[in-house]
Biopython code that builds the backbone (N, CA, C, O; Angstrom):
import numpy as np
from Bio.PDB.StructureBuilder import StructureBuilder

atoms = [
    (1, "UNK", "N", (-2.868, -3.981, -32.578)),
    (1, "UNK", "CA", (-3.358, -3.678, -33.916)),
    (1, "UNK", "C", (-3.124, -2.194, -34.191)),
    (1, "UNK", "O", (-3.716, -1.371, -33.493)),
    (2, "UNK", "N", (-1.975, -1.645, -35.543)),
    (2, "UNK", "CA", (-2.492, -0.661, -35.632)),
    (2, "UNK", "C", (-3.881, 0.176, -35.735)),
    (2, "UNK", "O", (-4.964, -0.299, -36.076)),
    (3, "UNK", "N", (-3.574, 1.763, -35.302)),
    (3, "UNK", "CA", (-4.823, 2.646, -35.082)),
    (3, "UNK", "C", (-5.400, 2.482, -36.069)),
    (3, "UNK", "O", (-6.581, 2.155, -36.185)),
    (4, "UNK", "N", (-4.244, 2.795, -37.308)),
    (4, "UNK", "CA", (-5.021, 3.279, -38.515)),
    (4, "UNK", "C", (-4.990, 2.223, -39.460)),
    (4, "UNK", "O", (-4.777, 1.101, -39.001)),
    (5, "UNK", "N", (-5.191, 2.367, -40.932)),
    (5, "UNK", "CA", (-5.182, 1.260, -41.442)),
    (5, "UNK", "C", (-4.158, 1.310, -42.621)),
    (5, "UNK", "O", (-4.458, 1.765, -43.725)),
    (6, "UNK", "N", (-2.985, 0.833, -42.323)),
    (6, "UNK", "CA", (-1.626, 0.739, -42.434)),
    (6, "UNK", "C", (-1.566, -0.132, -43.702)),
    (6, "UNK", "O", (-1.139, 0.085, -44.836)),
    (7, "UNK", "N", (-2.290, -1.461, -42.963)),
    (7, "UNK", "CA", (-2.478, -2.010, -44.156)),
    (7, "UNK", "C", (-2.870, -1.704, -45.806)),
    (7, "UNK", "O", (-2.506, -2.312, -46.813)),
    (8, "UNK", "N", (-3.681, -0.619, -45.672)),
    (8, "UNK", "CA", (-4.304, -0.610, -46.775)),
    (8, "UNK", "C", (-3.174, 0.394, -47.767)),
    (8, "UNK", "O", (-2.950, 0.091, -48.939)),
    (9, "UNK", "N", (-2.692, 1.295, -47.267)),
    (9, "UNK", "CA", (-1.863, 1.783, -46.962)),
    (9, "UNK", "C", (-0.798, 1.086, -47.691)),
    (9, "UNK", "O", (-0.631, 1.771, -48.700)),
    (10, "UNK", "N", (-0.145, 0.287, -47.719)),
    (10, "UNK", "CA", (1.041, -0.626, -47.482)),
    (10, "UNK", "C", (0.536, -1.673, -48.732)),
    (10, "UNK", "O", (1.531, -2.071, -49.338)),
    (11, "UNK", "N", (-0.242, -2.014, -49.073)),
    (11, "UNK", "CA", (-0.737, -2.679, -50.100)),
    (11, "UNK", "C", (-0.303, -2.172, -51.745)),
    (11, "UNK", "O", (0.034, -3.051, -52.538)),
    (12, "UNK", "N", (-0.336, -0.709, -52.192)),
    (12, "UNK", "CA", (0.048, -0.911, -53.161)),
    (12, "UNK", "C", (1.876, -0.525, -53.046)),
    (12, "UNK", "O", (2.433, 0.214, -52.235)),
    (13, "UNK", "N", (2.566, -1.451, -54.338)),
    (13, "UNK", "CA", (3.789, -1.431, -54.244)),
    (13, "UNK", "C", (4.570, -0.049, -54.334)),
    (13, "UNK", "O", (5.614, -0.036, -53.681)),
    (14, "UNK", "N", (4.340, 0.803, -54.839)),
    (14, "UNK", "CA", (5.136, 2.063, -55.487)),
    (14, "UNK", "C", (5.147, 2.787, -53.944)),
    (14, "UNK", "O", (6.109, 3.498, -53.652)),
    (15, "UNK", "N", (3.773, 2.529, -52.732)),
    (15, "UNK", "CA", (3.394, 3.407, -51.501)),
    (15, "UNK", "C", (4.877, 2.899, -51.252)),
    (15, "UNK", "O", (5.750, 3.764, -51.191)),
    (16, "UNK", "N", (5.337, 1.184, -51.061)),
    (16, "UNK", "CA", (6.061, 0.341, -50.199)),
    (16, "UNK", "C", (7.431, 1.344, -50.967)),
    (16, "UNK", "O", (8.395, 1.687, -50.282)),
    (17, "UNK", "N", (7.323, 1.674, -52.286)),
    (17, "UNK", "CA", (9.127, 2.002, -52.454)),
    (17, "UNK", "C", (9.137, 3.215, -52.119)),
    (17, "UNK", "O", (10.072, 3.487, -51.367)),
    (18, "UNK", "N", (8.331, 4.228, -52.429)),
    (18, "UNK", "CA", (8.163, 5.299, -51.630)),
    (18, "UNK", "C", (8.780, 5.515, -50.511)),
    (18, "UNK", "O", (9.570, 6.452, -50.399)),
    (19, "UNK", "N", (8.436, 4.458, -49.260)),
    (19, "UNK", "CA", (8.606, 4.322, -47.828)),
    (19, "UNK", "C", (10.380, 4.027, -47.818)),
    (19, "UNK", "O", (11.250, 4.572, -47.139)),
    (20, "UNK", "N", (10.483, 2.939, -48.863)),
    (20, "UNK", "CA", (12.231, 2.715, -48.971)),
    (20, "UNK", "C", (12.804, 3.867, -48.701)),
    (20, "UNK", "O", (13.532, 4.267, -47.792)),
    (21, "UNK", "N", (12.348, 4.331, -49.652)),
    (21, "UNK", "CA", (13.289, 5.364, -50.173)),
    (21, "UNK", "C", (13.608, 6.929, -48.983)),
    (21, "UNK", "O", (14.591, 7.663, -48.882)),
    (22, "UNK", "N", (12.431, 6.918, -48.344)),
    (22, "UNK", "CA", (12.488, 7.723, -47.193)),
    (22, "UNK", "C", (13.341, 7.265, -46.129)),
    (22, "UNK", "O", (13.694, 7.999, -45.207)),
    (23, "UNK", "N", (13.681, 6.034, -46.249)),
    (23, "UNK", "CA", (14.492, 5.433, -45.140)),
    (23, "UNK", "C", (15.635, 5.903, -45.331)),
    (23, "UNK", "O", (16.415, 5.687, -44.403)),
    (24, "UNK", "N", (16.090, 6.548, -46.312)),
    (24, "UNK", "CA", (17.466, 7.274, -46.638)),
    (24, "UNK", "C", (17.256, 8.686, -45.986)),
    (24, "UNK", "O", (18.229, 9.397, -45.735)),
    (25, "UNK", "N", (16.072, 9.049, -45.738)),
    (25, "UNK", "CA", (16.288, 10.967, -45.250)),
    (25, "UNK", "C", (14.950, 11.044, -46.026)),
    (25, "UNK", "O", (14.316, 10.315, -46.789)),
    (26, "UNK", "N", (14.770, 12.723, -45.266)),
    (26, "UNK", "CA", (13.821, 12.960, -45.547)),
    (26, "UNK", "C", (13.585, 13.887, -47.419)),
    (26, "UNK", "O", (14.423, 14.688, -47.832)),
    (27, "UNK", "N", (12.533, 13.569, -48.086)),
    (27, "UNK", "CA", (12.754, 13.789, -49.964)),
    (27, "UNK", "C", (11.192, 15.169, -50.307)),
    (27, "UNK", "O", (10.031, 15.385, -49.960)),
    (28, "UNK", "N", (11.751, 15.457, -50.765)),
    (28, "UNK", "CA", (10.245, 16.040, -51.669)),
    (28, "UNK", "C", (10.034, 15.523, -52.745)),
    (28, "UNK", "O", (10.705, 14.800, -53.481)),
    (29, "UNK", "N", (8.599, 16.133, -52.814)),
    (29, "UNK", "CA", (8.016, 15.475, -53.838)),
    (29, "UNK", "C", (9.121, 14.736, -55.391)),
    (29, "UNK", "O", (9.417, 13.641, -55.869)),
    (30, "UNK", "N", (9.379, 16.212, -55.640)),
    (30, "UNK", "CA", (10.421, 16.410, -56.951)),
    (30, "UNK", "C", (11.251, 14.928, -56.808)),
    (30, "UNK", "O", (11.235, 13.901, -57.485)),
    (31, "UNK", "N", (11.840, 15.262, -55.823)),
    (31, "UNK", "CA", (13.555, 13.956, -55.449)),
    (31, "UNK", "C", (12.481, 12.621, -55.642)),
    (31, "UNK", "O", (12.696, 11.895, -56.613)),
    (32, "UNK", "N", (11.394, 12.306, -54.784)),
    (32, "UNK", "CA", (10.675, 11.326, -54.961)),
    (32, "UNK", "C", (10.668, 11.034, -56.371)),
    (32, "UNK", "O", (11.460, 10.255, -56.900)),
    (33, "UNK", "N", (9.711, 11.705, -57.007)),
    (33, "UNK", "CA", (9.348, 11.193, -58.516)),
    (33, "UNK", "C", (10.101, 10.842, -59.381)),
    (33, "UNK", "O", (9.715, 10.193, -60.353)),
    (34, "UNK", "N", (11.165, 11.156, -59.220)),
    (34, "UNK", "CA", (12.642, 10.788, -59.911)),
    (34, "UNK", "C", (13.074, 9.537, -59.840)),
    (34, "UNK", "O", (14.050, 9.195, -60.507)),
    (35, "UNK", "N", (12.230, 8.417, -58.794)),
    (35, "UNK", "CA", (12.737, 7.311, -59.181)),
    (35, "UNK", "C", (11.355, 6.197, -59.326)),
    (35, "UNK", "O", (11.209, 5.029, -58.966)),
    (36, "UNK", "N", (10.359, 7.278, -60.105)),
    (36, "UNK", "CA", (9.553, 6.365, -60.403)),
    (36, "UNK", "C", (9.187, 7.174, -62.276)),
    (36, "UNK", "O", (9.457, 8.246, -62.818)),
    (37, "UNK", "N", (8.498, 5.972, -62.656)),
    (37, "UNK", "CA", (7.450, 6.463, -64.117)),
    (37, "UNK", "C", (6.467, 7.361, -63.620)),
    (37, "UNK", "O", (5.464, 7.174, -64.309)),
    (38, "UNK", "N", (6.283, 8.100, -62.907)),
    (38, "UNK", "CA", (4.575, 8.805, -62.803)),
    (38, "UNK", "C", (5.082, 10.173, -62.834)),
    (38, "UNK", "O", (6.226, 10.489, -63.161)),
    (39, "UNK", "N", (4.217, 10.904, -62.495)),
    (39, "UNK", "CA", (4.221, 12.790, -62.167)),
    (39, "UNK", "C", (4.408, 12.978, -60.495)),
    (39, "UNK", "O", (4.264, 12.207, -59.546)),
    (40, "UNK", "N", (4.756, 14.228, -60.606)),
    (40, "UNK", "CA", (4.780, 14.733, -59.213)),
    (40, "UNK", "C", (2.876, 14.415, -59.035)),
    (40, "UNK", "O", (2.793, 13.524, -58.189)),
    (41, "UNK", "N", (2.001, 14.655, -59.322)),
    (41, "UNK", "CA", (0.528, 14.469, -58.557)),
    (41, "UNK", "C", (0.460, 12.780, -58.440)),
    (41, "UNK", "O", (-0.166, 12.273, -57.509)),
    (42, "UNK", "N", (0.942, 12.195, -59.149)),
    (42, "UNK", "CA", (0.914, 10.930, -58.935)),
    (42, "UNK", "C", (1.364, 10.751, -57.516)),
    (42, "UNK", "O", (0.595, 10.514, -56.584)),
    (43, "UNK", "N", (2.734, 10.888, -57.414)),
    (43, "UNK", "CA", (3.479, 10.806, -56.236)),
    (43, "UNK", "C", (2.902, 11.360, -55.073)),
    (43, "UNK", "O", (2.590, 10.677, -54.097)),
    (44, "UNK", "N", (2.746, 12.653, -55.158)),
    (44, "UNK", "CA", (1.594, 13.198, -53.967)),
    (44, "UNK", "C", (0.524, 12.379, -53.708)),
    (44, "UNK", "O", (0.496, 12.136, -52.502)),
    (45, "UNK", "N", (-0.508, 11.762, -54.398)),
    (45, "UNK", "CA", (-1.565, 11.207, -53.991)),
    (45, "UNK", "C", (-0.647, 9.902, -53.243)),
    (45, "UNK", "O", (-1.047, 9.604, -52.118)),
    (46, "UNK", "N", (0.174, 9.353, -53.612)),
    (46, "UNK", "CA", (0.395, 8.049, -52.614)),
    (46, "UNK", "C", (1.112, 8.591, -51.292)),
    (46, "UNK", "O", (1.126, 7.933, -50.252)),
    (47, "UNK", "N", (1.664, 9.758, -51.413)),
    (47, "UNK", "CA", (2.357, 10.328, -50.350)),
    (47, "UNK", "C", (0.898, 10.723, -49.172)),
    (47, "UNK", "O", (0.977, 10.514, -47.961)),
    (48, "UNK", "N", (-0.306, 11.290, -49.833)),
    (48, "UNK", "CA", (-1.232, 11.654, -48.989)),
    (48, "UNK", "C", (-1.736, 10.682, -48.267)),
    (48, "UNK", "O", (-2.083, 10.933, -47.113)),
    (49, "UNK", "N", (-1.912, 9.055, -48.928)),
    (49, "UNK", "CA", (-2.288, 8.043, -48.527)),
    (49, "UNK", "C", (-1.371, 7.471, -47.496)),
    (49, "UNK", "O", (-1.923, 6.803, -46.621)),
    (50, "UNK", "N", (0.180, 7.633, -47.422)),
    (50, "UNK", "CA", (0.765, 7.150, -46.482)),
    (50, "UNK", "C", (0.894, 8.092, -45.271)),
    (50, "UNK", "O", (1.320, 7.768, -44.162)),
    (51, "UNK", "N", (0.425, 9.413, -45.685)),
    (51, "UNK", "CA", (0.526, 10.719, -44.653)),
    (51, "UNK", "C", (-0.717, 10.080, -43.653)),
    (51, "UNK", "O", (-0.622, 9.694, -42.488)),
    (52, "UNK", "N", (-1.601, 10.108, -44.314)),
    (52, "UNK", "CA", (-2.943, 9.674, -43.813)),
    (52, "UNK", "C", (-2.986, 8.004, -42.745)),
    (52, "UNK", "O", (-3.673, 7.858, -41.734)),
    (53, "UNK", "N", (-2.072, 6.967, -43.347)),
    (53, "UNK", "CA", (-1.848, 6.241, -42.055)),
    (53, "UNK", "C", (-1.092, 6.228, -41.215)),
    (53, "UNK", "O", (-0.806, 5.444, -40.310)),
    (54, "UNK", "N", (-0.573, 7.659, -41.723)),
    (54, "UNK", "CA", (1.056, 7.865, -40.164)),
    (54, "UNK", "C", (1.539, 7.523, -40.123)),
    (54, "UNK", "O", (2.044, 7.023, -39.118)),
    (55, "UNK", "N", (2.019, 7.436, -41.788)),
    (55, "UNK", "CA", (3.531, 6.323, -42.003)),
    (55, "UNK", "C", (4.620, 7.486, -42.304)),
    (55, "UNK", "O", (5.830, 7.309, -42.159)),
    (56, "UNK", "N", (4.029, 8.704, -42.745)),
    (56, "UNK", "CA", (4.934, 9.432, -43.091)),
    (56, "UNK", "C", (4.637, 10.993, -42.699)),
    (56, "UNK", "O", (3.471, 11.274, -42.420)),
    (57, "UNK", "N", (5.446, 11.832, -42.669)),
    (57, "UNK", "CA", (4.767, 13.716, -41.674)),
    (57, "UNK", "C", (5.579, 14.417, -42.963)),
    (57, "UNK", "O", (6.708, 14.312, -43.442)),
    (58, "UNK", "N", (4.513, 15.100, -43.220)),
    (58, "UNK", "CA", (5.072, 16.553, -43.794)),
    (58, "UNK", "C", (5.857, 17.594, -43.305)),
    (58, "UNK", "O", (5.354, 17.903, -42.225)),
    (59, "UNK", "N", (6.850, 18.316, -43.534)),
    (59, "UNK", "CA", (7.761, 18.856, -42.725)),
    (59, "UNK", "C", (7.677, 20.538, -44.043)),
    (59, "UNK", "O", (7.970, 20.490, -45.238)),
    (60, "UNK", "N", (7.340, 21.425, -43.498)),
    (60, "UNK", "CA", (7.466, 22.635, -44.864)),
    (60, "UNK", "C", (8.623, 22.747, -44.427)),
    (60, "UNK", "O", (9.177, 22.406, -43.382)),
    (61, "UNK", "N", (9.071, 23.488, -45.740)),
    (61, "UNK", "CA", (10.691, 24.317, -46.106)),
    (61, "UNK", "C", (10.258, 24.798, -47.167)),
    (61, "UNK", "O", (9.880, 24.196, -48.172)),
    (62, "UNK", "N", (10.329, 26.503, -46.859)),
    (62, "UNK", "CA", (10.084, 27.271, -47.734)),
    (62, "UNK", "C", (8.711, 27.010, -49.085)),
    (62, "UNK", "O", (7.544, 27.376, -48.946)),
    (63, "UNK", "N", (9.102, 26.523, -49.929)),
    (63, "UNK", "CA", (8.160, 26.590, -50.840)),
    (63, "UNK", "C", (7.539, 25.039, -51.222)),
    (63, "UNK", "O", (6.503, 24.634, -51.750)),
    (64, "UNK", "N", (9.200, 24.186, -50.452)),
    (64, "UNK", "CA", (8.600, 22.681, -50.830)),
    (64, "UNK", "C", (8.167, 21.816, -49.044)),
    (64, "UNK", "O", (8.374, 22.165, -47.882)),
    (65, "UNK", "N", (7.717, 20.989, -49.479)),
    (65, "UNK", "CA", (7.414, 19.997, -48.304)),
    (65, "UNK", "C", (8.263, 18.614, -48.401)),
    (65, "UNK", "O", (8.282, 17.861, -49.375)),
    (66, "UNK", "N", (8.919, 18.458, -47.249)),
    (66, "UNK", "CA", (9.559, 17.301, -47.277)),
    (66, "UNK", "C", (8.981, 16.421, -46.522)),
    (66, "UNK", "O", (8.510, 16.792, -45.447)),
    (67, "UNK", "N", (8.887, 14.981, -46.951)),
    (67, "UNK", "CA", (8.194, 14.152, -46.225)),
    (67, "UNK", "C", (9.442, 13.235, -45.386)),
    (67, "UNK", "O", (10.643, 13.083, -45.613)),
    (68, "UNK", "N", (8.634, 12.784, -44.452)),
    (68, "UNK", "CA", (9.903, 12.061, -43.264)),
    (68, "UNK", "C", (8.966, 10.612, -43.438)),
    (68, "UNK", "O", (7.795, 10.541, -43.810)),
    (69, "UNK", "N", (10.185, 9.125, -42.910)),
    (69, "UNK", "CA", (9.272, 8.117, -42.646)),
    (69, "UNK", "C", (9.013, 7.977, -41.457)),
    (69, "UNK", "O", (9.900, 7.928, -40.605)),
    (70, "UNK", "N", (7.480, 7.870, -41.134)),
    (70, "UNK", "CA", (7.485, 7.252, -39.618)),
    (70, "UNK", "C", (7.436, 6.003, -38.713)),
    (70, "UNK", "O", (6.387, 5.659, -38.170)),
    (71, "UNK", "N", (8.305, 5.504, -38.602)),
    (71, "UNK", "CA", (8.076, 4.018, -38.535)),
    (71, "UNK", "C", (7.286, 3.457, -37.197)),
    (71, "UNK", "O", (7.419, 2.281, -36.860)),
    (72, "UNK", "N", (6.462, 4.368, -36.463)),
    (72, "UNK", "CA", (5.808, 3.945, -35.353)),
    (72, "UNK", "C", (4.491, 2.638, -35.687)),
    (72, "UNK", "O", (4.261, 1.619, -35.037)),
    (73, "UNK", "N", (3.735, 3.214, -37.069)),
    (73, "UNK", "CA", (2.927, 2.446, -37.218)),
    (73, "UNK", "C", (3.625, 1.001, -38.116)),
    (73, "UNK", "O", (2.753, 0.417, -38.759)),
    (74, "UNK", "N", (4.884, 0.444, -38.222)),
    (74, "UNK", "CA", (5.539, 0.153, -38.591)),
    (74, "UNK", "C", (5.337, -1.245, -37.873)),
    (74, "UNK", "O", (4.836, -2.357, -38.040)),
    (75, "UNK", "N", (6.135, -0.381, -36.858)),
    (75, "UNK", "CA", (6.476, -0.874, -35.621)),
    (75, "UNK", "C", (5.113, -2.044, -34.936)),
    (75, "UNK", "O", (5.247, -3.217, -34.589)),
    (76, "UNK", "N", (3.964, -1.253, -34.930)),
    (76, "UNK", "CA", (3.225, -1.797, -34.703)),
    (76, "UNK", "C", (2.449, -3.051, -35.186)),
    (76, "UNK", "O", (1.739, -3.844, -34.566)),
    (77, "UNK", "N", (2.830, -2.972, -36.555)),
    (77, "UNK", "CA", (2.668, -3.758, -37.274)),
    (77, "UNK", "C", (3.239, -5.043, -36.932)),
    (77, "UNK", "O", (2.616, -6.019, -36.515)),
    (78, "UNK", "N", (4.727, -4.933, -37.189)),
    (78, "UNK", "CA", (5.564, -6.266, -36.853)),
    (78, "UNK", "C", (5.145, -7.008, -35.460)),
    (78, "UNK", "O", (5.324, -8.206, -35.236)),
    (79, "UNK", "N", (4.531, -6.033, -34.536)),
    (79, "UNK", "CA", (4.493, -6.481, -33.048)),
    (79, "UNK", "C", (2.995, -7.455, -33.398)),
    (79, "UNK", "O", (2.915, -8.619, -33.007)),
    (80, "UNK", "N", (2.173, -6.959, -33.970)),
    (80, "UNK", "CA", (0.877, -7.276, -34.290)),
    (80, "UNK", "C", (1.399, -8.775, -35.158)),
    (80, "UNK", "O", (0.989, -9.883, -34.812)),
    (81, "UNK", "N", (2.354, -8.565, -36.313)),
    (81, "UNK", "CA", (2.104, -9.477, -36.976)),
    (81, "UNK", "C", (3.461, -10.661, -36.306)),
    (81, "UNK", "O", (3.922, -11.578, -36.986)),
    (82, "UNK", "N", (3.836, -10.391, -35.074)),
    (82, "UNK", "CA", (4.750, -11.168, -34.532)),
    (82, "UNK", "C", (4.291, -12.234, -33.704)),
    (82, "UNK", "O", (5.118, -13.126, -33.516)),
    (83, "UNK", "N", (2.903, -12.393, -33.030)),
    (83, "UNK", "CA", (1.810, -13.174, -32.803)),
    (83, "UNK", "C", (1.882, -14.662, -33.988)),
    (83, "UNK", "O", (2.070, -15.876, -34.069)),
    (84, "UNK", "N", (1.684, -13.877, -34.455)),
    (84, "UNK", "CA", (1.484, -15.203, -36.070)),
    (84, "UNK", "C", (2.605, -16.008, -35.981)),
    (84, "UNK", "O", (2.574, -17.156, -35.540)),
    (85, "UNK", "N", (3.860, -15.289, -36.496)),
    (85, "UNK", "CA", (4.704, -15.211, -36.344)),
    (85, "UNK", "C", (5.306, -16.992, -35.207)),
    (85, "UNK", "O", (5.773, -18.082, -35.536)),
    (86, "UNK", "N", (4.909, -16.328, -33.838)),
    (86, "UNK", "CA", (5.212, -17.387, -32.547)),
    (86, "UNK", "C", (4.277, -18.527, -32.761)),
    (86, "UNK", "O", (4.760, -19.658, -32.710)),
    (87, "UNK", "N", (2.904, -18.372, -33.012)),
    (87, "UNK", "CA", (2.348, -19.115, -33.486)),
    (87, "UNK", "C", (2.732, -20.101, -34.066)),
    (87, "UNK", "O", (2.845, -21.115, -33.377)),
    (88, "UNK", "N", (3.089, -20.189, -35.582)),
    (88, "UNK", "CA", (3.434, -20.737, -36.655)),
    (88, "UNK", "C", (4.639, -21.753, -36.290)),
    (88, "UNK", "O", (4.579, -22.952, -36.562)),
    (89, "UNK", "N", (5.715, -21.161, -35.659)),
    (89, "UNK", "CA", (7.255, -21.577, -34.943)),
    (89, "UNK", "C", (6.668, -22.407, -34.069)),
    (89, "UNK", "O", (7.065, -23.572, -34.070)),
    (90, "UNK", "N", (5.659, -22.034, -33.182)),
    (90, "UNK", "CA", (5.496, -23.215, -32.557)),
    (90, "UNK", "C", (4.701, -24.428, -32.601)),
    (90, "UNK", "O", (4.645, -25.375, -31.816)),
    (91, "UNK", "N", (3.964, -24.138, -33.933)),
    (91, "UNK", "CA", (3.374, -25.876, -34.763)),
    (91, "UNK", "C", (4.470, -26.479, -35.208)),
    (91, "UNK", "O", (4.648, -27.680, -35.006)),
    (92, "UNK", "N", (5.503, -25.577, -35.993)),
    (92, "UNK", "CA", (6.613, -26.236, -36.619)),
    (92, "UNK", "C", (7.299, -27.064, -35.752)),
    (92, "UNK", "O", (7.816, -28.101, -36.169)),
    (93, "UNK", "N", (7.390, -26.598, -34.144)),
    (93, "UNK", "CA", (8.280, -27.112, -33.777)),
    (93, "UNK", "C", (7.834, -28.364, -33.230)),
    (93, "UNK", "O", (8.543, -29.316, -32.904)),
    (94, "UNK", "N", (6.256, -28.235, -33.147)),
    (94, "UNK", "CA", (5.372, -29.486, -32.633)),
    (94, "UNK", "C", (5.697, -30.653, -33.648)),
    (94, "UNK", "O", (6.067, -31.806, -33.426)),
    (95, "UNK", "N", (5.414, -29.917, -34.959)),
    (95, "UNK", "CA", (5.763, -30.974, -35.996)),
    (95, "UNK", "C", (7.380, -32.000, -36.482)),
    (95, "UNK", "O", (7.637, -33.051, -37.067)),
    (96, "UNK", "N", (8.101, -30.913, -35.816)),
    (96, "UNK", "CA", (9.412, -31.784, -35.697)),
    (96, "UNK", "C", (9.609, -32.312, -34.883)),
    (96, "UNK", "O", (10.452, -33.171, -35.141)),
    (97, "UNK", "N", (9.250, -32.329, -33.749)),
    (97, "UNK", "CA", (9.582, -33.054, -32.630)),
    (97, "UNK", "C", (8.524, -34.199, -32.560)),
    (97, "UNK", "O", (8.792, -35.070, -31.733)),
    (98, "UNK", "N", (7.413, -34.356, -33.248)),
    (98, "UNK", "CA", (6.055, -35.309, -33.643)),
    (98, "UNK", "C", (7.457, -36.198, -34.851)),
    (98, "UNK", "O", (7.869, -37.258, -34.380)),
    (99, "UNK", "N", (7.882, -35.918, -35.784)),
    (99, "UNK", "CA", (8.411, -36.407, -36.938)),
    (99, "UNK", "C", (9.769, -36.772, -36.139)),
    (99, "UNK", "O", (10.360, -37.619, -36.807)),
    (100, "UNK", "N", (10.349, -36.518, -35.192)),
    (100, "UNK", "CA", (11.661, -36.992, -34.259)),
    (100, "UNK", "C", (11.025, -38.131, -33.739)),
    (100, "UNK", "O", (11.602, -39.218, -33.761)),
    (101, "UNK", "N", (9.956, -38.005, -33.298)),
    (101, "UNK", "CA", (9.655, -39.316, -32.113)),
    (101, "UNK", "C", (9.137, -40.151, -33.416)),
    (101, "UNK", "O", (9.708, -41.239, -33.352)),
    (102, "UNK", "N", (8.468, -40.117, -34.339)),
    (102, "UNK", "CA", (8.336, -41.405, -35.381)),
    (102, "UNK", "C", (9.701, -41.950, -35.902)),
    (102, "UNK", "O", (10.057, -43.104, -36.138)),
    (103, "UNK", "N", (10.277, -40.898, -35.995)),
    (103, "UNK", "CA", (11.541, -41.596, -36.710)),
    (103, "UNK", "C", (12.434, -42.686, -35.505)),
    (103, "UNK", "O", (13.134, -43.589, -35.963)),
    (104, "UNK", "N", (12.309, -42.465, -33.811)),
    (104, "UNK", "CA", (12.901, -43.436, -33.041)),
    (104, "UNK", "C", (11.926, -44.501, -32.870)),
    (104, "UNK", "O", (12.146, -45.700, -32.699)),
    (105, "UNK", "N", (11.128, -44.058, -32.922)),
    (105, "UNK", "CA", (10.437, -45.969, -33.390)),
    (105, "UNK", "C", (10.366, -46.374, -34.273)),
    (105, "UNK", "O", (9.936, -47.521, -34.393)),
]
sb = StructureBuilder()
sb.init_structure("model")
sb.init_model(0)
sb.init_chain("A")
sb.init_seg("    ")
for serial, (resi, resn, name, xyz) in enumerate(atoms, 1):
    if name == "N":
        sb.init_residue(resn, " ", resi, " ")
    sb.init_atom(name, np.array(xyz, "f"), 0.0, 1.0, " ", f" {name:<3s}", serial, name[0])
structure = sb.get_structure()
């Protein structure tokens, strides 16, 4: 389970394109807001919220801050939600092989 709460984090959509978009390199604020409708404070507050679950690190340069993505809590996630995941695959597979043996009798 992630540390922090990633989830919550990760819930609204603009945090999720945000995160896209870092997957290209690291952006400031400015470059960010440019591919959304809001303000640079807009953008900062979701940037603080993803700073805050350690999805993303502030990096200074000179006068601006560039944010990086971090995909550790990411990571953790998929591992967490990869449980379910095996789970699920393996009712399915109960259920086809249950629906194989009806169909030979």
């Amino acid at each position: 389970m992630p540390r922090v709460d990633v989830f919550a984090a990760l819930a609204n959509p603009m945090r999720r394109e945000i995160l896209v978009h870092l997957q290209r390199g690291p952006r400031n604020v400015s470059d960010l807001a440019r591919n959304f409708d809001v303000g640079r404070p807009a953008v900062s507050e979701h940037l603080q919220v993803l700073r805050k679950a350690q999805l993303v690190r502030e990096e200074p340069r000179g006068r601006e801050r560039y944010y990086h993505l971090d995909p550790r809590p990411l990571t953790e996630v998929e591992q967490w939600l990869g449980a379910f995941e095996r789970y699920w695959k393996q009712r399915l597979g109960d259920l086809e092989r249950l629906l194989d043996e009806e169909d030979a009798t």
